[in-house]
Phi, psi and omega in degrees: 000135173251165174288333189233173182285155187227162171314292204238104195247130175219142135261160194211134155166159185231162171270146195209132195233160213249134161261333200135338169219008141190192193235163196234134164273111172273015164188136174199157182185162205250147154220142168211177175204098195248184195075355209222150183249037175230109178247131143236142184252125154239166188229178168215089195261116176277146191237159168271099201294160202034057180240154174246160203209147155192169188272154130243152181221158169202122203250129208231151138230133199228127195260347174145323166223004172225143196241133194217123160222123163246142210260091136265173190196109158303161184296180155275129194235123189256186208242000000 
């Protein structure tokens, strides 16, 4: 969410699993939207039990003429 409506709102994420020595993306998918200061996305991924699994995301926003992004990483979870 933004304060004002932006040209462009988009997300990027993946699902990301742990092998034991790093994480790997095992599932990833996009949403965008424009004219609005609302994007929301959600997906429904069946997991592998016994993994630990977290989101990462990354988020644009573009009002027409400066583009702001920002990089989250959810907590860890195991399955």
């Amino acid at each position: 969410m933004t304060y004002t409506a932006m040209k462009t709102l988009s997300v990027d994420y993946r699902l990301e699993r742990w092998t034991g020595t790093a994480w790997v993306t095992f599932k990833m998918s996009s949403n965008n939207a424009t004219n609005t200061n609302l994007l929301n996305a959600t997906s429904d991924w069946t997991v592998m039990p016994g993994y630990y699994y977290r989101v990462t995301s990354i988020h644009t926003a573009y009002d027409g003429s400066t583009t702001e992004t920002s990089k989250h990483v959810s907590g860890t979870v195991l399955f």
